[in-house]
C-alpha positions as CSV (number, residue, x, y, z in Angstrom):
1,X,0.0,0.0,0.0
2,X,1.7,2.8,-1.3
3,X,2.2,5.7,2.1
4,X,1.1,9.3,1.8
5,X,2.2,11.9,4.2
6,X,-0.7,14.7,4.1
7,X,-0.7,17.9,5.2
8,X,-4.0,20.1,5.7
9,X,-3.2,23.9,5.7
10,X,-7.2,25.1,7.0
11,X,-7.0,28.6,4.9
12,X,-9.5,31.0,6.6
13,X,-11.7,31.1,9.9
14,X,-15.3,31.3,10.8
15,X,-18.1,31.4,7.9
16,X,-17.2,31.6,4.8
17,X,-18.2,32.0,1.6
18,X,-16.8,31.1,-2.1
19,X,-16.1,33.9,-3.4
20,X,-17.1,35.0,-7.3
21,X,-14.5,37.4,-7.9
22,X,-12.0,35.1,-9.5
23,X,-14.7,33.4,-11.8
24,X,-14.5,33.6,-15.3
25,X,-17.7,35.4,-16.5
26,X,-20.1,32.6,-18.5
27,X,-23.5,33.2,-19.9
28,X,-26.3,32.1,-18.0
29,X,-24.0,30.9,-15.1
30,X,-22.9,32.4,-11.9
31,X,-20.9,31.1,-8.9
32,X,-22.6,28.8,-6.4
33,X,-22.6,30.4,-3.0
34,X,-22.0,27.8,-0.2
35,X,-22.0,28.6,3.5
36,X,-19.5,26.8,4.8
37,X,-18.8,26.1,8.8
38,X,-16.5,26.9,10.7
39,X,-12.8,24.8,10.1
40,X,-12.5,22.1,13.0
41,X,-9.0,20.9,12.5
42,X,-6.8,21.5,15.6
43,X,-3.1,20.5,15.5
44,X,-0.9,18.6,13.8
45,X,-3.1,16.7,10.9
46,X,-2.8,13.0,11.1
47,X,-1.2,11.0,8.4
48,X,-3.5,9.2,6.5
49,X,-2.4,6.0,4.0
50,X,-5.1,5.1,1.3
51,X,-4.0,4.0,-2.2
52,X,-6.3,6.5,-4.1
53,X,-6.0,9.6,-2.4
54,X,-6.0,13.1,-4.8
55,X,-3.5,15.2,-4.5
56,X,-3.3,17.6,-1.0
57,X,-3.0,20.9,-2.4
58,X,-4.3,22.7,0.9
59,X,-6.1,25.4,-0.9
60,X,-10.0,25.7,-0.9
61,X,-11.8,24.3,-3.5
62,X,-12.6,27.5,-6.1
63,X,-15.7,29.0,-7.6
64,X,-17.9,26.5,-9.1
65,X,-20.2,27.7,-12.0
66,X,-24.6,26.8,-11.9
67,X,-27.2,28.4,-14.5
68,X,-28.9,31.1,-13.4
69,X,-31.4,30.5,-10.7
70,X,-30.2,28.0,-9.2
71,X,-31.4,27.6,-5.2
72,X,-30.9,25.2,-2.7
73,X,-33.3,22.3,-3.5
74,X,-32.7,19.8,-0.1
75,X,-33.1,21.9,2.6
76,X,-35.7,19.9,5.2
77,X,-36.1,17.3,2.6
78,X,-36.9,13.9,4.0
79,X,-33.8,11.7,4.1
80,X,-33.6,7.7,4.4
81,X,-30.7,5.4,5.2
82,X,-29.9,2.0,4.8
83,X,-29.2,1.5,8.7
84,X,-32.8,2.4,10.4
85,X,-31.2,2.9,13.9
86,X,-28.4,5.2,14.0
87,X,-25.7,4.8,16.3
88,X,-25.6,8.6,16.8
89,X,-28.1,11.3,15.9
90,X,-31.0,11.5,13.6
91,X,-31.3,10.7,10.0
92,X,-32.9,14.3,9.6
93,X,-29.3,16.1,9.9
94,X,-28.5,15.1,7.1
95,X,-30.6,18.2,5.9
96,X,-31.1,20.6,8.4
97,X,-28.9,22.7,7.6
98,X,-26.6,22.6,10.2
99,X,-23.1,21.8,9.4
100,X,-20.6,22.3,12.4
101,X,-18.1,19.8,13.0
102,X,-19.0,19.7,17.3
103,X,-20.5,16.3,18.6
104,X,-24.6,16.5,17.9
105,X,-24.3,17.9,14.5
106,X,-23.5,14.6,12.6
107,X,-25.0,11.2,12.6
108,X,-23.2,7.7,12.6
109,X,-24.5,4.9,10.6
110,X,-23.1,1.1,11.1
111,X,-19.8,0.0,9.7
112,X,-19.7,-1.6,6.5
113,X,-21.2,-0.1,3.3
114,X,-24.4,2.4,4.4
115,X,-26.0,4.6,2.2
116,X,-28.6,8.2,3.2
117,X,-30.9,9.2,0.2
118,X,-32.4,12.5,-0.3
119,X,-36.1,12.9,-1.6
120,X,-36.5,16.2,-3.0
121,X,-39.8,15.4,-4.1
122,X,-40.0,15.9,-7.8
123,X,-37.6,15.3,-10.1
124,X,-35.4,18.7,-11.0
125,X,-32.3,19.6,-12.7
126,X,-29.6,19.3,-10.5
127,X,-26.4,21.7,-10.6
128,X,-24.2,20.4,-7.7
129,X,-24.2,17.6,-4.8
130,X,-22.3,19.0,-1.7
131,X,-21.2,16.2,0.9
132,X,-19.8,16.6,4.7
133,X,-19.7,13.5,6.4
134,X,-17.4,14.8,9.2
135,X,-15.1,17.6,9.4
136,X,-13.4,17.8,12.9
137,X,-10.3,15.9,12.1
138,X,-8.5,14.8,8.7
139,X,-10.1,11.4,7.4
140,X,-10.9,9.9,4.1
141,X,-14.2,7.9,3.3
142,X,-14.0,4.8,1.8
143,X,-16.3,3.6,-1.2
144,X,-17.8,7.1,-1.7
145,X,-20.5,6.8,-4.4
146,X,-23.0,9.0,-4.9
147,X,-26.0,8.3,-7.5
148,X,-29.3,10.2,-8.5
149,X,-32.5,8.6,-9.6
150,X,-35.9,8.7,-10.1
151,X,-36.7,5.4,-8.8
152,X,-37.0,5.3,-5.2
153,X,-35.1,1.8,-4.8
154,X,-32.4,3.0,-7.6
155,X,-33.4,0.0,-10.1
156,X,-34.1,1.5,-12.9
157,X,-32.8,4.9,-14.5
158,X,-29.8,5.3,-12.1
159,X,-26.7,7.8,-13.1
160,X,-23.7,7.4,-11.3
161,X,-22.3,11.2,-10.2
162,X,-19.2,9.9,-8.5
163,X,-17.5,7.0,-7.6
164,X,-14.2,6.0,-5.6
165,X,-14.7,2.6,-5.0
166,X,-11.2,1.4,-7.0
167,X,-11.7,-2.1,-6.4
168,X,-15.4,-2.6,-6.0
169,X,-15.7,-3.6,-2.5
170,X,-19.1,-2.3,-2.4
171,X,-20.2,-4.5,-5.4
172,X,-21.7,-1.4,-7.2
173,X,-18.9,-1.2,-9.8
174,X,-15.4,-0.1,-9.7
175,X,-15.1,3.7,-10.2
176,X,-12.7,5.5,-11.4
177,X,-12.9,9.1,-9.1
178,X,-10.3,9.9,-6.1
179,X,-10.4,9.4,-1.9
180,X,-10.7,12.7,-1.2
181,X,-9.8,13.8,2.6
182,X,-12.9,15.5,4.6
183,X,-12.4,19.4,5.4
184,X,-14.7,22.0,6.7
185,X,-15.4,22.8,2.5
186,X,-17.1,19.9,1.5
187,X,-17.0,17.4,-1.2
188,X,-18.8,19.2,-4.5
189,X,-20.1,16.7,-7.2
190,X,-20.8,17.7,-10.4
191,X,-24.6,16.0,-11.3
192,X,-24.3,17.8,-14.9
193,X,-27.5,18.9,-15.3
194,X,-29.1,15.6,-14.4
195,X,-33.1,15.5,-13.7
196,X,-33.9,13.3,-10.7
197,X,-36.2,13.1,-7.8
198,X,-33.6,11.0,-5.4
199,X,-30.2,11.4,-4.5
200,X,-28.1,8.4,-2.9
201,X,-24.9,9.0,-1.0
202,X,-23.2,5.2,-0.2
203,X,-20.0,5.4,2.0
204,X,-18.3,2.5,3.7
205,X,-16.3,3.1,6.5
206,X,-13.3,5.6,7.0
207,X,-9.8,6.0,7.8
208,X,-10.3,6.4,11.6
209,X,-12.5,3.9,12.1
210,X,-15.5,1.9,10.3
211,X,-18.7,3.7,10.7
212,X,-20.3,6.1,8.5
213,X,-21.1,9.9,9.1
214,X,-22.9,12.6,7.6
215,X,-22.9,16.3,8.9
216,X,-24.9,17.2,6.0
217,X,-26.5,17.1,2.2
218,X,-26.7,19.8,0.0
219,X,-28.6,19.7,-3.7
220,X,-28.2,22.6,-5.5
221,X,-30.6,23.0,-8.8
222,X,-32.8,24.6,-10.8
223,X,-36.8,24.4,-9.3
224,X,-39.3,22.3,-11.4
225,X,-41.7,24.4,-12.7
């Protein structure tokens, strides 16, 4: 297993927001606006040793373009999960909104591969998946694979966003994306476009240990009409 030593610089404090300034103007697009929490890391980041990891660059992730109108679809949205009794915390933070890194903000599924699914009620176009499954110390989610439908079981019509599971220990197909470690900005995914109802999030354990966490959701698109 080949070793990485990583480094996490946290670049700003408190809320933040991405800013537009350094996008490149686009018709019909401007820049997402994400609130971000507050950055939790405190001392010396850990080293962490995965065989997929994307390269560390320490710098915050930068503007990401949506068409105009785009609004956060999955606030309060009703969420599901594979494991029906939670270690820790509710199924319903995954979209309430609240994102801090503390204890009581995040909630802790079983080990092995778990998966949370968004309903946002009618199928829309969706512009962008933001992910924080937990965000007070450096780790790196295995198996991350996230998936948008408009079947409520994903049987039928499924499109894979993203997918990091290299050597398809989750059985839903080897992808080909990067571990990524967690940080107080999120994990975008680009849905391009897509038009679903559901959005599926699987994850199977972490670095630190082998349950599965989610701070929150986020589904950015344009409303159905």
């Amino acid at each position: 297993m080949k070793k990485l030593m990583c480094g996490i610089a946290i670049l700003g404090l408190g809320l933040a927001v991405l800013a537009p300034a350094a996008a490149a103007q686009e018709p019909g697009k401007e820049v997402l606006k994400i609130q971000l929490p507050k950055p939790m890391f405190i001392g010396t980041p850990k080293n962490i040793r995965t065989p997929n990891l994307e390269a560390v660059t320490g710098r915050p992730r930068g503007p990401f373009m949506v068409p105009v109108g785009t609004v956060l679809l999955s606030a309060g949205k009703p969420v599901t999960a594979s494991d029906k009794e939670p270690v820790i915390g509710e199924i319903s933070y995954v979209t309430d909104g609240k994102k801090s890194g503390e204890d009581g903000y995040y909630v802790e599924l079983g080990p092995m591969t778990q998966w949370v699914q968004v309903d946002l009620g009618k199928p829309q176009e969706l512009a962008a998946i933001v992910c924080w499954h937990y965000h007070s110390q450096a780790r790196v989610y295995r198996d991350v694979i996230v998936q948008v439908s408009n079947d409520k079981d994903f049987i039928s019509g499924v499109t894979t966003v993203f997918n990091n599971d290299h050597d398809n220990s989750s059985g839903l197909g080897a992808g080909k994306d990067k571990e990524y470690i967690e940080t107080f900005d999120g994990k975008l995914f680009d849905p391009k476009g897509v038009k679903a109802r559901y959005v599926r999030l699987y994850s199977a354990g972490n670095t630190s240990n082998d349950m599965n966490h989610y701070v929150e959701v986020e589904v950015y698109g344009l409303p159905a009409k």
